[in-house]
C-alpha positions as CSV (number, residue, x, y, z in Angstrom):
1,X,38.6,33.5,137.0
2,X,40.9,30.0,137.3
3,X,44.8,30.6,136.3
4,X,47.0,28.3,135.8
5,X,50.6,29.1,136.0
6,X,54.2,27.8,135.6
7,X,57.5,28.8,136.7
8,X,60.9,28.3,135.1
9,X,61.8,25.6,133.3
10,X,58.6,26.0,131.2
11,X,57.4,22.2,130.9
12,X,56.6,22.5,127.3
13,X,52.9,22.7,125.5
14,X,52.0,18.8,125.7
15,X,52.2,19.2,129.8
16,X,50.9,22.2,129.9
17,X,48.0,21.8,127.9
18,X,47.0,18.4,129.2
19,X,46.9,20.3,133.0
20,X,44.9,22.8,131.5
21,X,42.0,20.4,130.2
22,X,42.4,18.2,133.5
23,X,42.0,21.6,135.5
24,X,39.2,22.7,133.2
25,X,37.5,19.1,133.4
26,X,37.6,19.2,137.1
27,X,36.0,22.8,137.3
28,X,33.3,21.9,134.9
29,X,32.5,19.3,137.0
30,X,31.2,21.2,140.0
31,X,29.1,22.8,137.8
32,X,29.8,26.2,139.7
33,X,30.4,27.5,136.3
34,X,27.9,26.4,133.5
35,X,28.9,29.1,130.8
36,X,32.1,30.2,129.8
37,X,32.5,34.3,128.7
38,X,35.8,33.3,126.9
39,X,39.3,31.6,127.8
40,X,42.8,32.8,127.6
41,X,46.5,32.0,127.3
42,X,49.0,34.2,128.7
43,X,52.7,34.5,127.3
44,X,55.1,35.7,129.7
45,X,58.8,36.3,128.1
46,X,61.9,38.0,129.2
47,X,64.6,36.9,126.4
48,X,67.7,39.1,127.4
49,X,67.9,39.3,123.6
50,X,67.2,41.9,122.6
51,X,67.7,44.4,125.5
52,X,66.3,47.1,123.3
53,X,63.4,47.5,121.0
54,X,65.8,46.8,118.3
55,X,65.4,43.4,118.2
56,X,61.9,43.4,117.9
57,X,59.7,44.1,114.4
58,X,58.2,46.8,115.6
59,X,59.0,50.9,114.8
60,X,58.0,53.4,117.2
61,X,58.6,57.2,116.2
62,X,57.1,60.4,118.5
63,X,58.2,63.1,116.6
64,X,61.2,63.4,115.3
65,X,62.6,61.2,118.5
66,X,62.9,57.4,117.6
67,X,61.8,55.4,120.5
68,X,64.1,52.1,120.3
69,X,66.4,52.7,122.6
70,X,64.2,54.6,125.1
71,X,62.4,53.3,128.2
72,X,58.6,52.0,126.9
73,X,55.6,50.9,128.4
74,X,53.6,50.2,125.1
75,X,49.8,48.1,124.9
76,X,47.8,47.4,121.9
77,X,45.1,44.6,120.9
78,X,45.1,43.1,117.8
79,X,41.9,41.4,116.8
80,X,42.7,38.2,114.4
81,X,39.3,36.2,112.9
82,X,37.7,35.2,116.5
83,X,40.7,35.8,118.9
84,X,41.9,38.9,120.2
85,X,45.7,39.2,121.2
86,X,46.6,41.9,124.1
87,X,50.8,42.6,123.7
88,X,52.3,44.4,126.4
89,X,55.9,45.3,125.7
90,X,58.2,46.9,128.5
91,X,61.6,47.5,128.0
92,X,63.8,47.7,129.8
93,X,62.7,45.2,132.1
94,X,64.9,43.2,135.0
95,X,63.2,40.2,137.3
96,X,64.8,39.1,140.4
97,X,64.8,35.3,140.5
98,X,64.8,33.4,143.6
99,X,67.9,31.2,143.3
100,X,71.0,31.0,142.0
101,X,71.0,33.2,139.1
102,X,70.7,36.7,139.7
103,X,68.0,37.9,137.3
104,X,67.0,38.7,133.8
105,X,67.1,41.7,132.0
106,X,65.8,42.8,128.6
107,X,62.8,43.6,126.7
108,X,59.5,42.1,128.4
109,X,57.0,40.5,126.3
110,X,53.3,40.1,128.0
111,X,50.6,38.7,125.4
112,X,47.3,37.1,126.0
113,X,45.6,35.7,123.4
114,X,41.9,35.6,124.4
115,X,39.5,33.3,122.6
116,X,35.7,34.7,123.7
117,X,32.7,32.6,123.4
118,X,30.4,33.2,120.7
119,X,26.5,32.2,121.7
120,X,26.1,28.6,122.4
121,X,29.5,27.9,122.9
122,X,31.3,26.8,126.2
123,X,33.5,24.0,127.4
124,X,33.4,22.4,124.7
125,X,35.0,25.1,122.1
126,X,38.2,25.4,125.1
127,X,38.8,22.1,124.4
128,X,38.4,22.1,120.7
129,X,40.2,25.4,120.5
130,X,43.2,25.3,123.0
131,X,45.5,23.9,120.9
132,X,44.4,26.7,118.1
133,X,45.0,29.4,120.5
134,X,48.2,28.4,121.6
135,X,49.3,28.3,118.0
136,X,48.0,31.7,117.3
137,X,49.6,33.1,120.4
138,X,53.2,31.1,119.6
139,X,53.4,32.9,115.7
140,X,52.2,36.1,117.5
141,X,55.3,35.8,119.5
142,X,57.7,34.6,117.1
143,X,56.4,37.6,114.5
144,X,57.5,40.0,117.3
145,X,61.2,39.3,117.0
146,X,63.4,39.7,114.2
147,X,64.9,36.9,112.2
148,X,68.5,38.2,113.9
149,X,67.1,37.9,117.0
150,X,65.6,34.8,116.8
151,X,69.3,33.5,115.4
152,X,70.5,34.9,118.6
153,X,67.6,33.4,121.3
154,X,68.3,29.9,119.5
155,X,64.7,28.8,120.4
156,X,63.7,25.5,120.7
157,X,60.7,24.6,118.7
158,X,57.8,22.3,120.2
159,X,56.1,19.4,117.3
């Protein structure tokens, strides 16, 4: 396994992505891996909007007890044509940043969007596909919150 990772500020997809197929270029080229199983990108998001479930489009009943407001530790996998998309929600959630802001706190929203190889494909389909994936994982995200919440989180929205 080969991550690549970035902290806050988030540099934005056109950086990101071109550091992914340098990185992925430079690993194909020690030819320690000649096959790929599948490739992934991994969403990490803490907006302290919403702080509940509320602000999310999702409705979670046990019972007669709504779960909304409620501490939650909820997984699922959605398959979608020839990805599959693994959304961890947590809420509440606090991190502890090192600097000067103290932390965040709010819903947390973990999804990796997992592309795996069919026979015959490899290195070739990550760099055809990236920009696909990213997509998928990006609507995925967006589809999770609420048109109120996304009036609130003001997001910025990448060409």
């Amino acid at each position: 396994m080969v991550s690549l990772n970035y902290r806050r500020p988030y540099p934005g997809w056109a950086k990101f992505s071109c550091h992914i197929r340098e990185l992925a270029e430079a690993i194909q080229q020690t030819g320690l891996i000649v096959l790929l199983e599948r490739f992934s990108l991994k969403f990490v998001n803490l907006p302290e909007q919403p702080v509940t479930l509320n602000g999310l489009n999702i409705v979670l009943r046990t019972g007669q007890y709504e779960l909304d407001a409620r501490p939650i530790q909820l997984m699922t996998e959605i398959r979608e044509a020839s990805l599959i998309h693994v959304i961890q929600i947590i809420s509440p959630a606090e991190i502890k940043l090192s600097g000067p802001e103290d932390g965040l706190k709010g819903v947390l929203l973990d999804m990796e969007c997992i592309k795996p190889m069919s026979e015959g494909e490899s290195w070739d389909v990550l760099n055809k596909r990236l920009d696909e994936v990213h997509k998928a994982g990006f609507r995925m995200f967006f589809d999770l919150l609420k048109p109120e919440t996304l009036e609130v989180l003001e997001p910025e929205y990448e060409g």
